[in-house]
ROMAR-182436 format. One line per field, with one value per residue (C-alpha): x, y, z. Coordinates in Angstrom, 3 decimals. Layout:
ROMAR-182436
xx <- [X / ...]
yy <- [Y / ...]
zz <- [Z / ...]
***
This chain:
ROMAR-182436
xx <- [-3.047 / 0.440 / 2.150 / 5.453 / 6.578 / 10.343 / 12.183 / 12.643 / 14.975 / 13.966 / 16.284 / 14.737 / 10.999 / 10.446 / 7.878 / 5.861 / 5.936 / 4.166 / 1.452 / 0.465 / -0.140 / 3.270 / 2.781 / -0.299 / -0.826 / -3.237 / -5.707 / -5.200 / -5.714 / -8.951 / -10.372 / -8.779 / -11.004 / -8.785 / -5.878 / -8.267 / -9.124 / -5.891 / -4.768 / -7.529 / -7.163 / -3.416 / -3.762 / -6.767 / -7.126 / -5.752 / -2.339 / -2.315 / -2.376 / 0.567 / 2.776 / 1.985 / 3.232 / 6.214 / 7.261 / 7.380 / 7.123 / 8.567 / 11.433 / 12.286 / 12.971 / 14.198 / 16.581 / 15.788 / 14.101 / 13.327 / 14.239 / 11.797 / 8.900 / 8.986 / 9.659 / 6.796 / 4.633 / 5.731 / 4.964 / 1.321 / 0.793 / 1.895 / -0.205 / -3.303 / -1.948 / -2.306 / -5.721 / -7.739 / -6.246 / -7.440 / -11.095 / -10.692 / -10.284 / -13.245 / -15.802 / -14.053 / -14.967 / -18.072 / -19.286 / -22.748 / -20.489 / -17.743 / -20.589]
yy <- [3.861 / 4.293 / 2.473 / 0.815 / -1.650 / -1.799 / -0.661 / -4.299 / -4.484 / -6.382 / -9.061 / -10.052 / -10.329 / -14.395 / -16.169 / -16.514 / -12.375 / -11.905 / -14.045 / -12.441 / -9.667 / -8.662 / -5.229 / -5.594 / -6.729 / -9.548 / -6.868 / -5.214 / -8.091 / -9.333 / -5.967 / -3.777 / -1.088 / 0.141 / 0.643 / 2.223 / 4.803 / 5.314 / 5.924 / 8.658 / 10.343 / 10.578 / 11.736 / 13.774 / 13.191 / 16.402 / 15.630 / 11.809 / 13.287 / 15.680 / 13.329 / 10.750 / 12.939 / 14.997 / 11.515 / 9.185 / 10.998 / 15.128 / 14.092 / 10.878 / 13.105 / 15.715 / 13.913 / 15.875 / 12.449 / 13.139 / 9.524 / 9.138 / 10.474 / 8.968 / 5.277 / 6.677 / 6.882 / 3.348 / 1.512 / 3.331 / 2.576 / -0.974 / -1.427 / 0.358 / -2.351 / -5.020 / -4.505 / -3.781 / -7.435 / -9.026 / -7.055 / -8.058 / -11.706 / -11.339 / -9.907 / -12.782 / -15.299 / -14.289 / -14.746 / -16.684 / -19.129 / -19.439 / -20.372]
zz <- [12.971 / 12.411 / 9.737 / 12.088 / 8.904 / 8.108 / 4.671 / 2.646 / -0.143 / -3.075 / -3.255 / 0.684 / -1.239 / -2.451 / -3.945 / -0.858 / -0.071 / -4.373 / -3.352 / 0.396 / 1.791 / 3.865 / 4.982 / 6.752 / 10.105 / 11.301 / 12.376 / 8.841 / 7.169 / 9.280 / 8.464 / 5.530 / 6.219 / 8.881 / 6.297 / 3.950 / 6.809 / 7.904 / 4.494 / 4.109 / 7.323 / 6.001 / 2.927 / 0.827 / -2.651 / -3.874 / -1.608 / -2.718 / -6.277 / -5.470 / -3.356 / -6.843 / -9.145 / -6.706 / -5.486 / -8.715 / -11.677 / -10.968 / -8.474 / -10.060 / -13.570 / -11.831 / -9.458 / -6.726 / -4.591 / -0.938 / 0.310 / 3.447 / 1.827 / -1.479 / 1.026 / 3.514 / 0.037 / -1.531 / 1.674 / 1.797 / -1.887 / -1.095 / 1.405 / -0.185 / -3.040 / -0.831 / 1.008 / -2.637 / -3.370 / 0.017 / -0.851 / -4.786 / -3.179 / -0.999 / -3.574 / -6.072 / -3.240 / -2.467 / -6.078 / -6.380 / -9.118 / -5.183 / -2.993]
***
């Protein structure tokens, strides 16, 4: 699954994009397994650890950013972000105190 969402700049993000999921599609967010997969197949967790640390903590000290993969990184992060809050939400409303 390839990730096809735009760049957003922050002043275009309201209200209404903090408390939904935005990056997802409806498929995505009827089933956030498939982001969690395609996340996974993109990505093992010694690489996620290095793109991490190269992308937001090395480069940003260092200056030396690459621009379209520290973006291509933020916009998987946001979307791994979002899906753990739409399965957070489920587990939350699935609760025996929810039903």
């Amino acid at each position: 699954m390839e990730n096809s969402n735009p760049l957003i700049n922050s002043s275009q993000i309201e209200d209404d994009y903090s408390q939904r999921p935005f990056r997802l599609n409806q498929q995505e967010i009827n089933n956030p397994q498939l982001v969690i997969t395609d996340f996974w197949e993109r990505y093992s967790l010694q690489s996620f650890r290095k793109h991490l640390w190269n992308g937001f903590i090395k480069n940003l000290l260092m200056g030396n950013i690459d621009p379209l993969g520290t973006a291509e990184l933020y916009i998987d992060m946001e979307r791994m972000i979002e899906v753990t809050f739409l399965l957070k939400n489920q587990v939350t409303d699935n609760t025996p105190e929810n039903k």
